[in-house]
C-alpha positions in Angstrom: -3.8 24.2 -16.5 -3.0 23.1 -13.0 -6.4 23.6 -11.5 -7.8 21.9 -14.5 -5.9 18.6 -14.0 -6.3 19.0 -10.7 -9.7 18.8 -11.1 -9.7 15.7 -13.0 -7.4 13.7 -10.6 -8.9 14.4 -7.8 -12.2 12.4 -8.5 -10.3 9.7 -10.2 -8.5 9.6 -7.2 -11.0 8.5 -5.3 -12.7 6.4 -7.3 -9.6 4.4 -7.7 -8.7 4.2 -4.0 -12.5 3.8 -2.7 -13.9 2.3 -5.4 -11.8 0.2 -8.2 -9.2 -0.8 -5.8 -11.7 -2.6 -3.0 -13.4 -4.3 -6.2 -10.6 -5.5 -7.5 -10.3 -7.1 -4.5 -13.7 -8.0 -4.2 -13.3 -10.2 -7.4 -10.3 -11.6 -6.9 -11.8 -13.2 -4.0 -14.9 -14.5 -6.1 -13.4 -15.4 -9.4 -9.7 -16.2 -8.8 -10.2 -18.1 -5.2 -6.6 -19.9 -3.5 -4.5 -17.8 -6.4 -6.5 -14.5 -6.2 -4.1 -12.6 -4.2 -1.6 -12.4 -6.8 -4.1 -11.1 -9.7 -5.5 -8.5 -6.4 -1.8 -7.6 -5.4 -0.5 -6.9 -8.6 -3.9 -5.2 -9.7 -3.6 -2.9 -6.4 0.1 -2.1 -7.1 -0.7 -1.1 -10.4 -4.0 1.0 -9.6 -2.3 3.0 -6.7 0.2 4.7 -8.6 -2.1 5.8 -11.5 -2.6 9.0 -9.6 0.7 9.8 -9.4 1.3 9.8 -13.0 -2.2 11.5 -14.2 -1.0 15.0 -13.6 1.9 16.1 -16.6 2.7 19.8 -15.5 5.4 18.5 -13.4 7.1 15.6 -15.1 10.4 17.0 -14.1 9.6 16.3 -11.0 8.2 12.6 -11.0 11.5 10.9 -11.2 12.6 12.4 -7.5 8.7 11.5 -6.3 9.4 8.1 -7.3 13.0 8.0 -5.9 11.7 9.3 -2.6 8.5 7.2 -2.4 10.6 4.0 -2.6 13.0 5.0 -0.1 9.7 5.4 2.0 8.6 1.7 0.7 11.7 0.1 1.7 12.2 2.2 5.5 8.4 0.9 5.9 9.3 -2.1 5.2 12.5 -2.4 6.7 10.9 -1.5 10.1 8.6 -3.7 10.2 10.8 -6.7 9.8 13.2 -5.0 12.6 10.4 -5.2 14.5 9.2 -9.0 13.6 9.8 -10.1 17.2 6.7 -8.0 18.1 3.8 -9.3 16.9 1.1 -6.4 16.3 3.7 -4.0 17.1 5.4 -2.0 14.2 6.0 1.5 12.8 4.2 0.7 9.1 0.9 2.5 9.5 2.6 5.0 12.0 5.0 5.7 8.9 2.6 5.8 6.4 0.2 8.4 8.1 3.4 10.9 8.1 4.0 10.6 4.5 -0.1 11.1 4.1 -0.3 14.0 6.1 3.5 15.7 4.6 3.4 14.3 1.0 -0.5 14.1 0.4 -2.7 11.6 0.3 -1.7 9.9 -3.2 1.6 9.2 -1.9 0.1 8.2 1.7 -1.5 5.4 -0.3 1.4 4.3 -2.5 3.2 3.7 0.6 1.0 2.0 2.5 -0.1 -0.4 -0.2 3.4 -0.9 -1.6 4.9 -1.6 2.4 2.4 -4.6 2.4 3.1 -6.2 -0.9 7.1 -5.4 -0.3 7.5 -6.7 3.7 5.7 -9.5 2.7 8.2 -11.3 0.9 10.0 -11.9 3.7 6.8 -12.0 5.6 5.1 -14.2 3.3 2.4 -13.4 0.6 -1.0 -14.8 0.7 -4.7 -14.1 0.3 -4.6 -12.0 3.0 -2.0 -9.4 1.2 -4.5 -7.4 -0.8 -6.3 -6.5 1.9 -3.1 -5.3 4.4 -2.2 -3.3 0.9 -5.7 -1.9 0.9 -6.1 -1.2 4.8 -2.3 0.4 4.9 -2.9 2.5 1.6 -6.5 3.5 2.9 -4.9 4.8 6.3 -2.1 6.7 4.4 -5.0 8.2 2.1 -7.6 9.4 5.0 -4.3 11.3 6.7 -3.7 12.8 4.0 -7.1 14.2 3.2 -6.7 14.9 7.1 -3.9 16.6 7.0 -4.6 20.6 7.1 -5.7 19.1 10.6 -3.4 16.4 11.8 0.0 19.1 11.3 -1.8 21.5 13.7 -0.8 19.0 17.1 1.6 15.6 17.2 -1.2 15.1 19.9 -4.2 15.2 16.9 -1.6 12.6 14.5 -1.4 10.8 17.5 -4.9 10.6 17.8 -5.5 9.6 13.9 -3.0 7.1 15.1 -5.5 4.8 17.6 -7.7 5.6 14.8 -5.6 4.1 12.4 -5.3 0.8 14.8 -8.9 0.8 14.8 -9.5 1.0 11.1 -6.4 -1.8 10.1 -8.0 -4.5 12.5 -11.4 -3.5 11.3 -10.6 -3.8 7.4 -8.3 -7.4 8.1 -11.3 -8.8 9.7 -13.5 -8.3 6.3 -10.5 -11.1 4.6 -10.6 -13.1 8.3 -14.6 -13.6 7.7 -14.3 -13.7 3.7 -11.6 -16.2 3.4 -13.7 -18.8 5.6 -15.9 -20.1 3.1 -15.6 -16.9 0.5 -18.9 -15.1 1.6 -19.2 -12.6 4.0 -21.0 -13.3 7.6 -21.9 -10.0 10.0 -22.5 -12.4 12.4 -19.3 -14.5 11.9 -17.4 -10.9 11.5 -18.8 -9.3 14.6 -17.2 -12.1 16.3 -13.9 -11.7 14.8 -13.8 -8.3 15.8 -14.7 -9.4 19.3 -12.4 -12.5 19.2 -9.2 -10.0 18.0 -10.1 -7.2 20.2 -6.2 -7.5 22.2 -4.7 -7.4 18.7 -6.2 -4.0 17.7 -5.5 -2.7 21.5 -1.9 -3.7 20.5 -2.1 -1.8 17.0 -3.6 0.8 18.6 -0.7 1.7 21.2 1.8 0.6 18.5 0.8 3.6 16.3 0.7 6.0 18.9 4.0 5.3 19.9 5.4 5.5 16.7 3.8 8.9 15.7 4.8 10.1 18.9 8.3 8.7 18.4 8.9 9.6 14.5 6.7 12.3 13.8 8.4 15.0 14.1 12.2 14.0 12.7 10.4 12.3 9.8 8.0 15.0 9.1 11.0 17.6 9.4 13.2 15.7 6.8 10.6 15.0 4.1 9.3 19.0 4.4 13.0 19.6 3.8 13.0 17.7 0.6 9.3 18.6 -0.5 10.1 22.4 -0.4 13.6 21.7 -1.7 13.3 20.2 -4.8 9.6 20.9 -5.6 8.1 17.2 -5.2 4.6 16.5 -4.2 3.1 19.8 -4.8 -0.2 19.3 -3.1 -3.3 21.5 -2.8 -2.7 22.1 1.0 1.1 22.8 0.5 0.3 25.3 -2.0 -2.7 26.8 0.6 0.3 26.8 2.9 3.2 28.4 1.3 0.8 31.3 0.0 0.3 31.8 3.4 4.0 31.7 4.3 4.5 34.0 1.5 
C-alpha cells in the first residue's frame, strides 16, 4: 500500500512543483497584472502542501509534520529578519536546503515557499513574492532529491550551497525582466544577470556560510525528531535505516 501511494505522489509531486506551480505564476503575471501576486502567493501556498497530504498511511503522523514544518517556517523566517541589516546575506535558503536534504524534498519545498510568503510581511509583499516562494521552494526541493549525496560531506551541502546562490539570483531575474513591461526579454535578462552579478556573489558566500555554520546542529536535531516520532518517512530514510538495521 505504501509503495503504491508512493508511486502516485511522486509524479504528482513534480508536476506540481515543476510544472503547475511556475504556471501559476506564469498567469498570474499575464492575467491578474499589479494584483497578481496575491492570486500566485496564495495559489503557491496552497499547491505546495498538496504533497504532504496525498499520502494517508500515516495520518497519525501529519499533525507533528505540520507542527514541525511551521516551527521551520517561522526560524526561517525569523532569521532572515535578524539578519535584515545585511542585504543579500541571510540563512533562508541555507535553512531550507537542510530540511530538503533531512526531511525530503516535499518538506524542503513547503519551507522554502512558505519562509517567502511569511518574512515578507514584515518585508513587504509584492509581485516579486511568487517568485522568491518559487526560487526558495525549488532550492529546498532539488536538495532534497540530492540528498543521498549532499549527507555524505558538509563540504558537498556546502557546495549545493553556492549552487543554491546561483539558482535564487537566476530564477529572481526571470520577475526582474518580466515585471518591466510583462514579457520576457533574453536580451534584457542576460543583462540583469550581468547587472546583479555582486548580489549573487553575496548569496552565494551567504549560503555557504550558513550550511557551514548550521548544518550540522540543525541536521542533528531534526534526525532526532524524524527517527523519534516517525515523521517524514521518506524513501531515502527508509533506504537508510534498512541499512542501519
Amino acid at each position: 500500500m505504501k509503495e503504491k501511494a508512493r508511486k502516485i505522489k511522486n509524479p504528482v509531486t513534480f508536476f506540481l512543483f515543476i510544472v503547475a506551480i511556475p504556471a501559476v505564476i506564469v498567469c498570474g503575471v499575464v492575467f491578474f497584472r499589479e494584483k497578481h501576486y496575491a492570486f500566485s502567493s496564495a495559489a503557491v501556498a496552497i499547491l505546495s502542501c498538496i504533497p504532504l497530504f496525498y499520502t494517508f498511511e500515516r495520518k497519525e503522523s501529519k499533525a507533528g509534520e505540520l507542527i514541525v514544518l511551521a516551527v521551520l517556517v517561522a526560524i526561517s523566517a525569523l532569521g532572515r529578519f535578524l539578519f535584515a541589516w545585511l542585504p543579500s546575506f541571510k540563512p533562508v535558503a541555507a535553512i531550507v536546503v537542510i530540511v530538503g536534504i533531512c526531511l525530503g524534498k516535499e518538506a524542503g519545498f513547503v519551507v522554502g515557499a512558505l519562509s517567502a510568503v511569511v518574512s515578507n510581511f514584515f518585508f513587504g509583499q509584492g509581485p516579486w513574492t511568487p517568485f522568491q516562494m518559487f526560487a526558495w521552494g525549488f532550492i529546498g526541493f532539488l536538495a532534497g532529491l540530492l540528498s543521498g549525496v549532499l549527507k555524505k560531506n558538509r563540504i558537498f551541502a556546502a557546495l549545493f550551497g553556492a549552487v543554491a546562490g546561483v539558482l535564487y539570483s537566476v530564477l529572481m531575474d526571470v520577475w526582474t525582466v518580466v515585471w518591466a513591461d510583462g514579457t520576457f526579454n533574453l536580451n534584457r535578462y542576460f543583462l540583469a544577470l550581468s547587472t546583479s552579478l555582486p548580489v549573487m556573489i553575496q548569496y552565494v558566500v551567504s549560503n555557504v556560510i550558513f550550511l557551514l555554520l548550521l548544518s550540522k546542529p540543525l541536521s542533528d536535531v531534526l534526525e532526532r525528531i524524524r527517527k523519534k516520532y516517525g515523521l517524514f518517512v521518506t524513501e531515502e530514510a527508509e533506504t537508510e535505516e534498512e541499512g542501519e538495521a
